[in-house]
N, C-alpha and C positions, 0 to 999 in steps of 0.2 A: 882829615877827611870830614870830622864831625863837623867842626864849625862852620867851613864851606859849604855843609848840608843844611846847617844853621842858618847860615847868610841867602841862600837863595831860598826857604822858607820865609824870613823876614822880609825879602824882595817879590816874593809873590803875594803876599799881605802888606804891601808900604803902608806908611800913612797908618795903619790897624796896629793898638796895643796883642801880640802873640802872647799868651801865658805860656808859663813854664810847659806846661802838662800838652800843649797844641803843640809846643815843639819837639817835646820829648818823645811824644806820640809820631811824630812823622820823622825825627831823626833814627830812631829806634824800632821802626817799625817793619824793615826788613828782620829781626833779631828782637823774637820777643823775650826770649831768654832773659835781655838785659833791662828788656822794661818792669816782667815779671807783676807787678799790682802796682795800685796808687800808691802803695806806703813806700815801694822804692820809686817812683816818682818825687815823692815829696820830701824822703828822706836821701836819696841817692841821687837824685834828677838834679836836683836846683846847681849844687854846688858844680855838675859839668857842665849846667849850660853857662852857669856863671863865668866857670874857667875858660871854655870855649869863647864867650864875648868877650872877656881880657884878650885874647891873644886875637882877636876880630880886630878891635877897636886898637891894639898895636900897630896891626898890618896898613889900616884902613884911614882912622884917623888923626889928623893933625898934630893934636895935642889930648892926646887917652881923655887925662883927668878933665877937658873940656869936649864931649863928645859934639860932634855937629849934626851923624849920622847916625849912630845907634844908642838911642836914648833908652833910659831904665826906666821901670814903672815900676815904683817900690813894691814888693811884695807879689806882685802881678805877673811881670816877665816884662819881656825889650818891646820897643817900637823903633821899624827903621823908616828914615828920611833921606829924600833923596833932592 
């Protein structure tokens, strides 16, 4: 369910770098329980949006390790293309 809430965040911003913390904020955002502060953002956040975009970029993409569609912005969070 997450990454699906992932992907159409990403698809309502195309084109636009999303940082971590804009998606985490709106994937999370029914359930603040699991947002809880920035430090589990920054500390807990990154590695499931990460995990969520592997299995995006499985479903979605050609060839993962050559994305065409959800590109990463080191450090920053994804950018998708359509």
């Amino acid at each position: 369910k997450q990454e699906w809430q992932i992907l159409e965040f990403l698809y309502e911003h195309v084109g636009q770098l999303c940082e971590f913390e804009e998606i985490l904020q709106d994937v999370y955002e029914d359930n603040p329980d699991d947002v809880g502060n920035g430090a589990w953002i920054r500390e807990s956040g990154r590695p499931k949006v990460n995990a969520a975009i592997r299995r995006l970029r499985r479903k979605l993409e050609p060839n993962p390790k050559h994305p065409r569609y959800i590109f990463t912005e080191r450090e920053h969070g994804y950018r998708l293309e359509v």
